[in-house]
N, C-alpha and C positions, 0 to 999 in steps of 0.2 A: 504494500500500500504506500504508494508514494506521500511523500511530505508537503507540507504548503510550499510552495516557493516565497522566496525571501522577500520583501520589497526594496528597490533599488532606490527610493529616494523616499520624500516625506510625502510628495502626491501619490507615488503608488502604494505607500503607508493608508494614507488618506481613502481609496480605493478598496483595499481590503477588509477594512473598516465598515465600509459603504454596502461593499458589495457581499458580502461573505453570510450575514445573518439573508439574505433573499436568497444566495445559493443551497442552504443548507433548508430552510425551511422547502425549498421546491422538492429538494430528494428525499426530506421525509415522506411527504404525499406519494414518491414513488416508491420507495421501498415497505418492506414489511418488518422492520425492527429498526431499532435506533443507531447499533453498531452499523447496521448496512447503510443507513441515509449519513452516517461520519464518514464511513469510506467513499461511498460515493460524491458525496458530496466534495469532497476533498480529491480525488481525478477527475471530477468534471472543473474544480477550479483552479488545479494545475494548469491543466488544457486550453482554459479559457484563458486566463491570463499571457500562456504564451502565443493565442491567438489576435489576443490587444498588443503585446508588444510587438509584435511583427505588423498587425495593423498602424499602428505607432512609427513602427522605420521605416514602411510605406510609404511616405509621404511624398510627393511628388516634388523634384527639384525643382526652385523656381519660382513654383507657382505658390506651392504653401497650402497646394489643396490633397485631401488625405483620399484613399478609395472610401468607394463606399460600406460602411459597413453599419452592423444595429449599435445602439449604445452599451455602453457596457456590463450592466446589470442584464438585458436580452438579449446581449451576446452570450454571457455567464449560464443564462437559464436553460440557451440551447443547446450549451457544452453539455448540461445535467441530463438533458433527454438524449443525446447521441452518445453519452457515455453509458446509458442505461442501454440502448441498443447493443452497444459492445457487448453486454453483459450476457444481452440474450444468446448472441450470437456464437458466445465463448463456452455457453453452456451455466453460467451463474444468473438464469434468469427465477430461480428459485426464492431468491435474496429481493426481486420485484414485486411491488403489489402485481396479483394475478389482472385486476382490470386495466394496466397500464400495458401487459405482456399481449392481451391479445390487441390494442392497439397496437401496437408494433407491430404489430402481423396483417391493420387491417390497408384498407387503401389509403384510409386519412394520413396514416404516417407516411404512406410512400410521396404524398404529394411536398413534403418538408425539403426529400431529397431524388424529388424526378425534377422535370425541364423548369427552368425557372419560369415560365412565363404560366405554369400551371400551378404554381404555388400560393398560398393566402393572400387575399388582398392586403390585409392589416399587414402582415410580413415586408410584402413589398415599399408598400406606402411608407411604413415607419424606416428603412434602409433609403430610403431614396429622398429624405428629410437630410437637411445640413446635422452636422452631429448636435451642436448646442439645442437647435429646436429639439432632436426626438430625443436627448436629455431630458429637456423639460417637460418634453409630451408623458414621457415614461412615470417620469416622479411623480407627477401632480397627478395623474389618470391611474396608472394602474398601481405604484407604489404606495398614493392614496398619501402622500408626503403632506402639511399645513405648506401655501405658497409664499412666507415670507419665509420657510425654511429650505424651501425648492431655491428662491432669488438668492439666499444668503451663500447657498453649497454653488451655484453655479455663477455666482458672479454678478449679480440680477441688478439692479434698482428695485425694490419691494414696493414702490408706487407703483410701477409704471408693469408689473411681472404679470399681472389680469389680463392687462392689453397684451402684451405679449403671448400670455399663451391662449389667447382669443383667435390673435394671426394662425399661432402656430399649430389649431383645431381646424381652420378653415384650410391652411397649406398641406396638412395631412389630408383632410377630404378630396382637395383636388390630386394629389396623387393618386390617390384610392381610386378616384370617379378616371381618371386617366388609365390605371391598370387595370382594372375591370373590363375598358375597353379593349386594350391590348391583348385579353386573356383569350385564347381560343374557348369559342361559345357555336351554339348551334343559331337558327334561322329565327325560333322563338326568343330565346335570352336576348339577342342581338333587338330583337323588336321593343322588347320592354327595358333594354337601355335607357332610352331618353327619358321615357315615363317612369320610371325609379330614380333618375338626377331628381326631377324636375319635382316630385311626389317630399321626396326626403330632405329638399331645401327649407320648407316648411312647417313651423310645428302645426299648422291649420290646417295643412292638408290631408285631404281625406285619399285613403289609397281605394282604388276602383277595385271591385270584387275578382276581375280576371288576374289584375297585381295578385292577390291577395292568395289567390290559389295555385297562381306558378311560384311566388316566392316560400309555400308550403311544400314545395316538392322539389325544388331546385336549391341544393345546399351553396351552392358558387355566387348565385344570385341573393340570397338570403346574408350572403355573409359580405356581400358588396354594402346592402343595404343597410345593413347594420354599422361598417364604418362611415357610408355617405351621412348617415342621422345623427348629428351632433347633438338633436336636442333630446331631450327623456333617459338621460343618464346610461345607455349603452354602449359609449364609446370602450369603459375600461372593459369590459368582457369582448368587445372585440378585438382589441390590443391583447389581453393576455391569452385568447382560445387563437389569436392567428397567429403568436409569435412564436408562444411557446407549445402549442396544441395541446395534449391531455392533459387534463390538471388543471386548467385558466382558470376556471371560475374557483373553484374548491383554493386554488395560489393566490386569487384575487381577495376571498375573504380573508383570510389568513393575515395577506400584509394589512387591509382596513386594520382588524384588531388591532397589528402588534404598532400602527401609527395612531391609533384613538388610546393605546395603554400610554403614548409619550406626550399627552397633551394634558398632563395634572402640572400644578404648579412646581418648581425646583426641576421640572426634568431639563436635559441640557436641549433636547431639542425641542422643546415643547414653544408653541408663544407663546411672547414675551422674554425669552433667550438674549435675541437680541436689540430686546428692549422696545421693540412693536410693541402695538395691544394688541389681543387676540378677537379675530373678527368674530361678529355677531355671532355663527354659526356653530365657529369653534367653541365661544364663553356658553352656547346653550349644550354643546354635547358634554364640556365639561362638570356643566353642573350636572346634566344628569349623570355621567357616571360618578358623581361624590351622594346623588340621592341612592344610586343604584350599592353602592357602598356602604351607606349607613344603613341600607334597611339589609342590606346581609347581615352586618352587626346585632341589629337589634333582631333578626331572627333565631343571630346565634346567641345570643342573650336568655332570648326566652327559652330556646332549645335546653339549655342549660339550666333555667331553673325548673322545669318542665320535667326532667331527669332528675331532678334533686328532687322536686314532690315525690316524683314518682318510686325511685330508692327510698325514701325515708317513710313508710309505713307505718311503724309501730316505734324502734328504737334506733332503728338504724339511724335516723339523721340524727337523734342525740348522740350513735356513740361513734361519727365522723371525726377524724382526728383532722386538725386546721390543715396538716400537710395536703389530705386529701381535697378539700375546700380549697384551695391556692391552684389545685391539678387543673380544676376544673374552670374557676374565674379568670383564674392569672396567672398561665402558662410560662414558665420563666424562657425567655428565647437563649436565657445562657445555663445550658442544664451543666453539672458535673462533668465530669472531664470522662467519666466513664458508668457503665451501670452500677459499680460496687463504688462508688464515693461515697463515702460518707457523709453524713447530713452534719450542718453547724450543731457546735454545742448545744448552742439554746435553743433550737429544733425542736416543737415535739417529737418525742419516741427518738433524740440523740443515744441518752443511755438506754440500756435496757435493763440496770434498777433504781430508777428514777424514784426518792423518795416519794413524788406525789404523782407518780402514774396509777389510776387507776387498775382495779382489778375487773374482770369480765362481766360482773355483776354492777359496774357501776359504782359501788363504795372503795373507798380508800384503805390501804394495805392501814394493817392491824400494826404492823413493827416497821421502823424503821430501817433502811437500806444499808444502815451502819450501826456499830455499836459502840460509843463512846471510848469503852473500856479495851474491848479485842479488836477492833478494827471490822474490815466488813464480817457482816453475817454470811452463810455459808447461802447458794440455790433454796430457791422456795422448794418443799418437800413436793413427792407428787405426790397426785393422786391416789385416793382411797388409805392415805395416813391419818395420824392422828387426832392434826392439825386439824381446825376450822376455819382458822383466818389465813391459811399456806395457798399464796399465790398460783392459779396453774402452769403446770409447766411450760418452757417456753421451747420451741423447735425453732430449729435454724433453718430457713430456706434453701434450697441449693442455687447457684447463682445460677441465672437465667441467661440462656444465651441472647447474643444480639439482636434485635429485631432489624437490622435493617447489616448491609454492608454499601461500604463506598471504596468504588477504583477511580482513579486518578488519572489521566492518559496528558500529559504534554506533548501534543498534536504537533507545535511547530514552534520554533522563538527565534528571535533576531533581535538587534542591539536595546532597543527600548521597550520590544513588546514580544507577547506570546500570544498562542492560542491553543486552548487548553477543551478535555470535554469528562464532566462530571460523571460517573454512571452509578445511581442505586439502585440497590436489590433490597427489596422489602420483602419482609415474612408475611405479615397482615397485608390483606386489601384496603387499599388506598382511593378513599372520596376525593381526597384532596391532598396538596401535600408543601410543604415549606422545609427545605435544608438549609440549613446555615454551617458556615466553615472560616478558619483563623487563617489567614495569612500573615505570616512569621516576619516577613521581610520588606512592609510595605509595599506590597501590590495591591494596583488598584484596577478595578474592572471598567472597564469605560464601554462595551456592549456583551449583549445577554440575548441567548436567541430559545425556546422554547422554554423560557420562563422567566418573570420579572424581577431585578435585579435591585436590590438596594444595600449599600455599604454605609454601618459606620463605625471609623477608624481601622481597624485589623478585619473587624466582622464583617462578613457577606452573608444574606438574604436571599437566596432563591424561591419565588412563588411560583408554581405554578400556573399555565395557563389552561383556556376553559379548554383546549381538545385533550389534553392528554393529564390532566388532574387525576382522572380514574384509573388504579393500577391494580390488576389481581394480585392475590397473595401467591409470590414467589417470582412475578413480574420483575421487569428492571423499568427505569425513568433514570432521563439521559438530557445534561443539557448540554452547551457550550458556553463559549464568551473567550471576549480578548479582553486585556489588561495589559496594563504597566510594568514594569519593575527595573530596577538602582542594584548593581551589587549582586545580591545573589536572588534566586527566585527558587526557593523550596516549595515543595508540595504542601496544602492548603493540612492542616489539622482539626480535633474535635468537630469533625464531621456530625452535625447528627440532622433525624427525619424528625419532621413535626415534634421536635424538642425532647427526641432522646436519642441516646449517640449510638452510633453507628461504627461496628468494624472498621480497617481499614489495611487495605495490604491488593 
């Protein structure tokens, strides 16, 4: 399994950064486990990048103008799907989701890599855009990026970046409505040409019933249609079903999510970053997801006292000891370093002959834990002696193995940064789940791709997100992320799942 390739400057730093959480999310969707969507994901971004650099030395003397090729993110996505083809083709199509394997086998795929003129409209249209527009077309439509974040990473004026990608909606269309023509088509398609420009220039226009039923049966014409209509919110599914084909839409939500997860306040890319407000749209999705937040809280609120009615019956919630009451209210996110740590002195249940720990009955021991005179008293007597007020006996648990393990995998590193991918194995099934881990040496995470990332000081925070929250018992959950690091960069420590620790080796 080859390694990332290194970056050669601080824009291809920059680039990796950018690009790497969209390559890695696309090869999840195609493979069937988390190991397989790392490796893959990791040769199709080899691949890709040596396909920008040499598109990069390209450049035409002279003139200063580059071939044509996709932007770099839909160049990345289509390295993931022809390095999946490899796969099949090598015999490791086992490692692919099955609904993507018989894609590659059907004619949709062949058309990615037959004659170019019979290939997607979106495909074509978006390559035959100057690079900076299908940049911009790319981020704002199908990465689903806020647009003072889109102007800020490509250079933009954040006034003027609307009108701009206004132009560069209408300049995509007319390539689209240009190579549709160009496309070998029969007698009928060719007839309903002009009347599909002319139909899709308009949100008022009404499509005539004979439209309506060749574009029901002709996928070429359907798909023309769909990039000619700029208005009703279909452009990004026909950018990401023409560029990258299987997977678009299912790729398309995904990134929505993981751009509406970096629009809360403090995030680096969120508005207001770079000191914009954040437009109308964005302050309303905002707020709902902090309403969408708090009523999870207060569901898990009630969930929790709802269980506490429910356990405490008769005597049980009188004979809850505080530790257990803390378990359940106010999970510590910094547990012990391991299962058998020991609880603080002042802990209930620290010692186990605590002058004033109760006895099982609820009343207080008859004697004292020490004696003045001889020093401690000897074990409470057992059962069925003398004794009436003899403590019962106490059994030592056996220690409990781990519930969960953590492997560590350092993917790739170069002078200021790494990338790195988490993998746990949980015993119990998982609704949800949150890992936290030390970095020893000042490393700092600056992205997080299949689950939400928050650091403070040594401590990391991984949440999970909504597709892959739910894990069977014996299952693994896998994330990544790049960071930082000065000096030395050791492996993360006190790994633990949902606030108890975790193996590690």
């Amino acid at each position: 399994m080859p390694d990332l390739p290194a970056p050669q400057d601080a824009t291809e730093a920059a680039l990796f950064s950018e690009c790497w959480d969209a390559v890695l999310s696309y090869a999840d969707l195609c493979t069937a486990g988390s190991t397989a969507a790392a490796q893959l994901a990791r040769e199709a971004f080899a691949q890709g990048i040596r396909a920008v650099r040499e598109a990069e030395a390209s450049t035409v003397r002279g003139t200063g103008r580059r071939s044509s090729r996709l932007p770099r993110i839909p160049l990345l996505l289509a390295a993931v799907r022809t390095t999946a083809a490899d796969w099949e083709d090598v015999g490791q199509g086992h490692r692919l989701d099955p609904d993507l394997r018989l894609w590659l086998h059907s004619d949709k795929a062949a058309r990615y890599t037959g004659p170019p003129l019979s290939r997607p409209i979106a495909l074509r249209g978006l390559r035959d855009l100057q690079q900076a527009d299908a940049e911009l077309l790319w981020l704002a439509e199908a990465e689903s990026l806020p647009l003072p974040l889109v102007a800020r990473r490509l250079g933009l004026d954040p006034a003027t970046a609307a009108d701009e990608l206004t132009q560069v909606r209408r300049l995509f269309r007319d390539r689209c409505h240009r190579n549709h023509l160009d496309s070998p088509m029969d007698a009928e398609c060719r007839s309903y040409a002009r009347l599909l420009d002319a139909v899709t220039r308009s949100p008022a226009a009404d499509t005539p019933d004979d439209l309506s039923r060749h574009l029901a049966v002709c996928v070429r014409c359907a798909e023309a249609a769909s990039c000619l209509r700029l208005h009703g919110g279909g452009l990004p599914v026909a950018l990401t079903g023409g560029v990258i084909g299987w997977g678009g839409l299912a790729y398309l939500e995904r990134r929505r999510r993981a751009a509406e997860a970096r629009l809360g306040p403090g995030r680096p890319d969120g508005p207001g970053a770079d000191g914009a407000p954040a437009g109308g749209s964005d302050r309303a999705r905002v707020v709902r997801n902090r309403l969408m937040v708090a009523a999870v809280l207060v569901s898990g609120v009630a969930l929790a006292v709802s269980l506490t009615q429910f356990g405490g019956a008769e005597k049980d919630s009188a004979a809850r000891t505080d530790t257990d009451r803390r378990a359940v209210a106010d999970p510590d996110p910094y547990p012990p370093a391991g299962p058998g740590a020991a609880p603080p002195a002042s802990a209930p249940g620290a010692a186990s002959t605590d002058a004033h720990e109760p006895s099982a009955d609820g009343r207080a021991p008859d004697r004292p834990a020490t004696d003045p005179d001889t020093g401690p008293r000897p074990d409470p007597e057992p059962q069925g002696s003398t004794s009436s007020t003899a403590s019962p006996p106490r059994t030592t648990e056996p220690a409990k193995p781990a519930v969960c393990h953590a492997a560590y995998d350092l993917g790739n590193q170069w002078p200021d940064g790494f990338q790195a991918t988490l993998t746990v194995t949980t015993a119990e099934p998982l609704e949800s789940w949150r890992v936290a881990f030390t970095f020893r040496d000042g490393q700092r995470v600056t992205q997080m791709w299949d689950a939400e990332a928050s650091q403070q000081g040594s401590r990391v925070t991984a949440t999970s997100a909504d597709y892959n929250k739910r894990v069977p018992a014996g299952g693994e959950l896998a994330f990544g992320f790049l960071a930082s690091w000065t000096g030395e960069n050791s492996p993360p420590t006190d790994v633990t799942l949902n606030g108890l620790s975790c193996a590690s080796g």
